[in-house]
N, C-alpha and C positions, 0 to 999 in steps of 0.2 A: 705624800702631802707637800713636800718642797717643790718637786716637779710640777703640782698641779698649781702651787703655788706662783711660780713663775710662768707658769703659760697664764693664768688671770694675770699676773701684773703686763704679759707680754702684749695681750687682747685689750686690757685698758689703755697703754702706750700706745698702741697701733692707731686705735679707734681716736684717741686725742689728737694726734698728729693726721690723720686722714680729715678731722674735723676741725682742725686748724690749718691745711692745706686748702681746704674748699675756699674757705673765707677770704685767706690773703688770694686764693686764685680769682674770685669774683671779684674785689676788693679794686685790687690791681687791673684786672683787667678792663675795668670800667672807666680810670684815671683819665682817658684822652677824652673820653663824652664828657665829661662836669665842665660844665661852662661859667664863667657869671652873666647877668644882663647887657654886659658892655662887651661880652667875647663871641655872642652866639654868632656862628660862622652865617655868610653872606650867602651862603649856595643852601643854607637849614632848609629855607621852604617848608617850614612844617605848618601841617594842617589846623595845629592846636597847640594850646598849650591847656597841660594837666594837672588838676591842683589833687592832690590825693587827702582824703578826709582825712578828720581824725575829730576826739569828741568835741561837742556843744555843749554848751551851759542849761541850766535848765531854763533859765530866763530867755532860750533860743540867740544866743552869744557865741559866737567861735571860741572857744577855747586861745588861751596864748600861745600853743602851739599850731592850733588851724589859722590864727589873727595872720600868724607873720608868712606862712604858706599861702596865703589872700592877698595878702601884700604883694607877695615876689611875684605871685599870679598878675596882680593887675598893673602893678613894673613892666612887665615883660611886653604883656596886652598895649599900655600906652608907648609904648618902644618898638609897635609893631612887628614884635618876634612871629605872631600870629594872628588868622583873622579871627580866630573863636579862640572860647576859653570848656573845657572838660573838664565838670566839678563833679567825682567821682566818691561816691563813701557809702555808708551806710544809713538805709532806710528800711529795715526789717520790720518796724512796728507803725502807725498811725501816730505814735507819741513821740517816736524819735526818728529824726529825718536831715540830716548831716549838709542834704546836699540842696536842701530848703534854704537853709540857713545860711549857706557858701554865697546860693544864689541871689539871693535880696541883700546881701554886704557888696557882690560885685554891681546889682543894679545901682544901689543908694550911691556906689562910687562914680557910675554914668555909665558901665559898658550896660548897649544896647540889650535887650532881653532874648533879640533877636541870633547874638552872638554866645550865648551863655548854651550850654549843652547841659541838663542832669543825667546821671547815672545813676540810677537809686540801687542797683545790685553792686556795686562795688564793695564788696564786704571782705577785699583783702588784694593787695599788690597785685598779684595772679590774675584775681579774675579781674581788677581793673582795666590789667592790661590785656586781658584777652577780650573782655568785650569790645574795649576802644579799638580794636583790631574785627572783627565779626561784626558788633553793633553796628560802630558808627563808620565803620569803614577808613578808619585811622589807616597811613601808611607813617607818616614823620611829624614828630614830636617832641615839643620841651615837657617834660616830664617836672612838676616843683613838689618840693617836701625836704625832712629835714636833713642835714649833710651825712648823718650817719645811716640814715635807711634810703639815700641815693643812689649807694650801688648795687642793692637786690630791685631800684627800679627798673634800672636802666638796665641791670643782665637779664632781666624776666622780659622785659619789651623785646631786647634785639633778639633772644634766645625764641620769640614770638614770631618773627621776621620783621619788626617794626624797626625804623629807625630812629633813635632816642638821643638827645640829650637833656642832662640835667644841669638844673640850675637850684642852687641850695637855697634852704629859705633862713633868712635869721635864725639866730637862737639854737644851743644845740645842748643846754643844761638849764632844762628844767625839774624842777623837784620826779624827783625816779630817773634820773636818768641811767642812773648803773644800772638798775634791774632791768629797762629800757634795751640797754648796747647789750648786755646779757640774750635776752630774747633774739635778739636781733641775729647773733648769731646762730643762732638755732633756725629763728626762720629763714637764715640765706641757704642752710644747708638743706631745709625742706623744697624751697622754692627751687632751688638747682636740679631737685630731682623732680618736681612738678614739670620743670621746662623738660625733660628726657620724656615724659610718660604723655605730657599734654593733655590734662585732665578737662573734659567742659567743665565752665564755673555752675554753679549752684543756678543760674539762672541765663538765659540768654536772648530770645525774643524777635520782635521783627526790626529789621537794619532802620538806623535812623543816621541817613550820613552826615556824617560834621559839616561836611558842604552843604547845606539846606537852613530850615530856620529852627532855633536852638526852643523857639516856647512852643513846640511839636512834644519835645519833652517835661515840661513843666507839670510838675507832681503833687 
């Protein structure tokens, strides 16, 4: 019993450190892409800049954490980091549509309509970034969202063959965030083995390239 006892505690030691290995390896490895709006390198040239969903209100309202990921989005857009903008998230149902809602907050702010891309399949990091690579024919990219889920963007994009940088959006303690940075970790450690296996996302379709006109996609 002692014996078996110490290979369990050996196998849970193992498996924590292998699982805290991943993280500071993603983590780290990411550190030279996080840019802010004032440091995006002069040679970027990226095709888009990517605002990655998260929830709306029911009253069809960003969320305070989608608000300030809109913001940095449309920052970046009047700073000409990019000539489009890729507003990627979830629209699974007719009642909820993430990327509706992204879209009409960047029009009301004046980017053209023309410039605005949706993603209605984006229903998770992965497939975001594997569509905006297959979809829309993404090669280089600012990737926007919040500072703690910036480096499972940015290693899922490059580990994609995409070139990525990120630029963090306001705010990065909203109510949950422990249980938040919690998850987080877990999904870096999923996403890291999605990028080895390359799984198609849940949905894929016919190419609409970022270069062309963005209300081709309007939902």
């Amino acid at each position: 019993m002692k014996r078996l006892a110490k290979v369990c505690i050996a196998i849970v030691v193992t498996g924590a450190l292998v699982f805290t290995g991943l993280n500071v390896y993603m983590t780290t490895s990411t550190d030279d892409s996080v840019v802010t709006v004032n440091s995006v390198p002069s040679e970027a040239k990226a095709d888009c800049i990517l605002i990655l969903g998260a929830s709306v209100r029911a009253n069809r309202k960003p969320s305070p954490m989608l608000l300030k990921r809109l913001e940095r989005g449309l920052e970046l857009y009047r700073k000409k980091a990019a000539p489009k903008v890729l507003v990627s998230g979830d629209n699974a149902t007719v009642a909820y549509n993430e990327v509706k809602v992204m879209r009409e907050w960047l029009q009301a702010k004046g980017v053209p309509p023309q410039d605005i891309f949706e993603d209605h399949a984006g229903f998770s990091t992965y497939e975001s970034m594997y569509r905006a690579r297959d979809v829309f024919k993404v090669k280089r990219m600012i990737v926007v969202t919040q500072r703690y889920h910036l480096a499972r963007a940015i290693y899922t994009g490059d580990a994609l063959g995409l070139k990525v940088w990120g630029v963090a959006a306001n705010g990065n303690n909203y109510s949950g965030q422990i249980k938040r940075d919690m998850r987080e970790w877990v999904a870096r450690v999923k996403d890291l083995g999605k990028t080895v296996y390359k799984p198609e996302p849940r949905f894929l379709g016919p190419a609409l390239p970022i270069s062309g006109d963005g209300r081709a996609t309007m939902g």
